[in-house]
N, C-alpha and C positions, 0 to 999 in steps of 0.2 A: 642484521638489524632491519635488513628491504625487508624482511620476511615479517616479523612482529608489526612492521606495521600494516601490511597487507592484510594482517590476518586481525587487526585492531580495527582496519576500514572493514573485510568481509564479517566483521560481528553487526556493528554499526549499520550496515544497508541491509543486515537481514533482520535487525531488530524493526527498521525504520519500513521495509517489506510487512514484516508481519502486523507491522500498527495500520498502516493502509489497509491490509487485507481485512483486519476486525473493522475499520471505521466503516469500508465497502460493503459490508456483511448486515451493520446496523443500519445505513443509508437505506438497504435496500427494504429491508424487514419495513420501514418508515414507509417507502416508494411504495410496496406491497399492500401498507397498511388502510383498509374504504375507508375508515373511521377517521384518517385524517383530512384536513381540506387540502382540496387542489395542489395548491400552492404549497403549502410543504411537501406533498407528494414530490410534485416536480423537481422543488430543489432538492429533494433527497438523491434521487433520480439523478441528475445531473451531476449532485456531489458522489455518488457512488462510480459515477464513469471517471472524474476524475480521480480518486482513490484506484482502482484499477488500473487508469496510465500510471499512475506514482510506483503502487504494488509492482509493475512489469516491469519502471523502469529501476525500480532498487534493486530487483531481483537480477537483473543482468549486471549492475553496477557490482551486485556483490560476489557472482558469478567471474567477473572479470579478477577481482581481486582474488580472487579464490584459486584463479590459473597463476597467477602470478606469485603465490605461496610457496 
């Protein structure tokens, strides 16, 4: 039963992985973008670094669970 749920949380942190990974993807394309002003550049920018920690840390999160299947 430890097993289905491990492998219920390793779906979950690599779904929750892959939505970071697209939102960091669109942040950046934003951060990228002259045509936008400053200011959302930046915050793009900023929001893509933190999409990145979140990405790295579901990834190991789902990793974990993943040993533990």
């Amino acid at each position: 039963m430890d097993s289905i749920k491990q492998g219920a949380n390793y779906i979950s942190e690599s779904a929750k992985q892959a939505m970071h990974g697209v939102s960091k993807d669109a942040n950046k394309e934003v951060a990228k973008d002259n045509n936008a002003p400053i200011g959302t550049r930046a915050s793009a920018a900023k929001d893509a670094l933190g999409d990145k920690f979140n990405e790295n840390k579901h990834d190991a999160k789902a990793e974990a669970h993943k040993q533990q299947i």
